[in-house]
C-alpha positions as CSV (number, residue, x, y, z in Angstrom):
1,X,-2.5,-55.1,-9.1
2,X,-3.5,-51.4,-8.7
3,X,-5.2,-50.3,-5.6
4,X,-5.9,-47.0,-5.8
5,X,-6.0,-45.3,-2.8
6,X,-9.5,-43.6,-1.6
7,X,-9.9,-39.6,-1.7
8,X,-11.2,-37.8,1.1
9,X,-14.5,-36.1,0.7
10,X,-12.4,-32.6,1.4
11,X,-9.5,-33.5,-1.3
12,X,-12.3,-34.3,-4.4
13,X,-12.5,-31.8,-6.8
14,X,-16.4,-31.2,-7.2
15,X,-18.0,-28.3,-10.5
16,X,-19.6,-25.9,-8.0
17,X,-22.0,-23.9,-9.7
18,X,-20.9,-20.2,-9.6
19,X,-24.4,-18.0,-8.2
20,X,-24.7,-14.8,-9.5
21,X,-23.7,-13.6,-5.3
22,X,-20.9,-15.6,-5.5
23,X,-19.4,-13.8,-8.9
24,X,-20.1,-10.8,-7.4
25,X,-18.1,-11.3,-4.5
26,X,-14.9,-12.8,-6.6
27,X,-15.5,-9.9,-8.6
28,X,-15.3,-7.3,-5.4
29,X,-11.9,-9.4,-4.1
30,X,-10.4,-8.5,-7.3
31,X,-11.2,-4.6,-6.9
32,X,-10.0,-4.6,-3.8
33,X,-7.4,-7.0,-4.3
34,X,-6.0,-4.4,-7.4
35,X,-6.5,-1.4,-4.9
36,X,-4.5,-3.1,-2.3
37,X,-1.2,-3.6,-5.2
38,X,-1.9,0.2,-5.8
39,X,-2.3,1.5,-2.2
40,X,1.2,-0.1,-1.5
41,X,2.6,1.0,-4.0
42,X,1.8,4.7,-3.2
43,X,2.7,3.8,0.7
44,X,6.1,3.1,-0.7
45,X,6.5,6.1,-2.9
46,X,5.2,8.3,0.3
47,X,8.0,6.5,2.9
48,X,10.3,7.9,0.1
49,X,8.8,11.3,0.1
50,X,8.9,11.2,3.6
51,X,12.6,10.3,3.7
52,X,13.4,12.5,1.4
53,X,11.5,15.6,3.5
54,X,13.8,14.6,6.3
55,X,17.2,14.8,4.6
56,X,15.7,18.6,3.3
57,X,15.0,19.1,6.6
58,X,18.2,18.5,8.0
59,X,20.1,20.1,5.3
60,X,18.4,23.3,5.9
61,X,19.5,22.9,9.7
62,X,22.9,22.3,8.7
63,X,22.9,25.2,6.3
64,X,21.4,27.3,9.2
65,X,24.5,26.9,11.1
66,X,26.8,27.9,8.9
67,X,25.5,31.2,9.7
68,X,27.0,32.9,7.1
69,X,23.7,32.8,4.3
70,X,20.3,32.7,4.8
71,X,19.4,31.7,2.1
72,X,19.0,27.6,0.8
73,X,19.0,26.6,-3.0
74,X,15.9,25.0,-3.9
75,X,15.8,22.4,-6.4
76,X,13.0,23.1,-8.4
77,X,12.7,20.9,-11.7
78,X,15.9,21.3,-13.3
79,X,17.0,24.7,-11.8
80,X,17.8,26.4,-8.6
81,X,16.2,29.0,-6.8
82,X,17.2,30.7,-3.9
83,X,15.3,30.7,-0.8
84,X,15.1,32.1,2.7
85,X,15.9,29.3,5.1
86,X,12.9,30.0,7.1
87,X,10.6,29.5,4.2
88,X,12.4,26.7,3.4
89,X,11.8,25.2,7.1
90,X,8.2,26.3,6.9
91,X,7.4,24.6,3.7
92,X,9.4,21.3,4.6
93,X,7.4,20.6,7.6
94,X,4.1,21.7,5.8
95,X,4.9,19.0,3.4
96,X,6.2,16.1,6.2
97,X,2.5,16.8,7.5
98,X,0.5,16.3,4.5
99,X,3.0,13.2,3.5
100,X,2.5,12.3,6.8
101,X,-1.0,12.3,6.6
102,X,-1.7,10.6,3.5
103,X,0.4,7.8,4.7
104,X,-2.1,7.3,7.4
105,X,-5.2,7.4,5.0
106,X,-3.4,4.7,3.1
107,X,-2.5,2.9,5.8
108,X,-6.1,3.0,7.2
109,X,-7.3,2.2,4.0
110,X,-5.3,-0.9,3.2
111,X,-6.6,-2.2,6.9
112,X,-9.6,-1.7,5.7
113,X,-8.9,-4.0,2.2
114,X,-7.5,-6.0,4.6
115,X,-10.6,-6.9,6.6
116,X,-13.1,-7.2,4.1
117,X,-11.0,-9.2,2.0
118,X,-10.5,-11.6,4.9
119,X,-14.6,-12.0,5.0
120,X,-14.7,-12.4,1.2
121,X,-12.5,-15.3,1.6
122,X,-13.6,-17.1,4.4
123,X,-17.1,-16.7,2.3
124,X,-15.5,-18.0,-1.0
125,X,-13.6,-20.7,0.4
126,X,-16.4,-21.6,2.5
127,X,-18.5,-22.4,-0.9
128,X,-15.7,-23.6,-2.7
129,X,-13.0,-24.8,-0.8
130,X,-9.8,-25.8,-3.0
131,X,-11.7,-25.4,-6.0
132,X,-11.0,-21.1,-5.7
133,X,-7.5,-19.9,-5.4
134,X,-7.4,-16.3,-3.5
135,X,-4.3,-16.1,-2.1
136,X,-1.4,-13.9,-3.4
137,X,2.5,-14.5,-3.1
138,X,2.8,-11.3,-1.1
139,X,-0.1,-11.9,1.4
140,X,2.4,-12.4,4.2
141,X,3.3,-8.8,3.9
């Protein structure tokens, strides 16, 4: 004989009606949720920038104590140019600041994702429990 065994309130699956405040706020998770993908992908492409600023940078030094030129080769698109090693210096850490920078708006940024897409959720799962799935396979990052 089959018993079947009783469901808790919290593990039945009940049609919640979606308000139009509701959609609005799965709607606004999403955005923010496609921003965040975005915003990390940009904080990777700046840690590379950034990396990449500091091998310059200590390539120039290295070529400064050679003493015997000046003058550093630039990469510039395909070609080479020749540079004065203090211009060089002087544009390198120009550009570490302003790389540097926009890391930290990004990074301030994505806390900010962060935070109001931990309210959205609480709300959301709050109304709908199991019946909403917000979670992301990288949300641990």
């Amino acid at each position: 004989m089959y018993n079947p065994v009783p469901l808790r309130p919290s593990e039945v699956e009940v049609d919640i009606p979606v308000r139009w405040e509701d959609q609005k706020q799965i709607n606004e998770f999403g955005g923010l949720n496609n921003r965040r993908v975005e915003l990390r992908a940009k904080v990777d492409s700046l840690k590379k920038q950034l990396t990449d600023l500091e091998d310059a940078e200590e390539a120039v030094l290295m070529a400064e104590d050679d003493g015997e030129n000046p003058a550093v080769m630039v990469a510039i698109g395909e070609s080479f140019v020749t540079e004065d090693d203090d211009a060089v210096t002087a544009f390198v850490e120009a550009e570490t600041e302003r790389v540097k920078a926009a890391l930290d708006d990004a990074d301030a940024e994505l806390t900010r994702i962060a935070d109001r897409m931990g309210e959205l959720k609480k709300a959301l799962y709050g109304r709908f429990g199991k019946a909403i799935h917000l979670e992301n396979d990288d949300d641990d990052e």
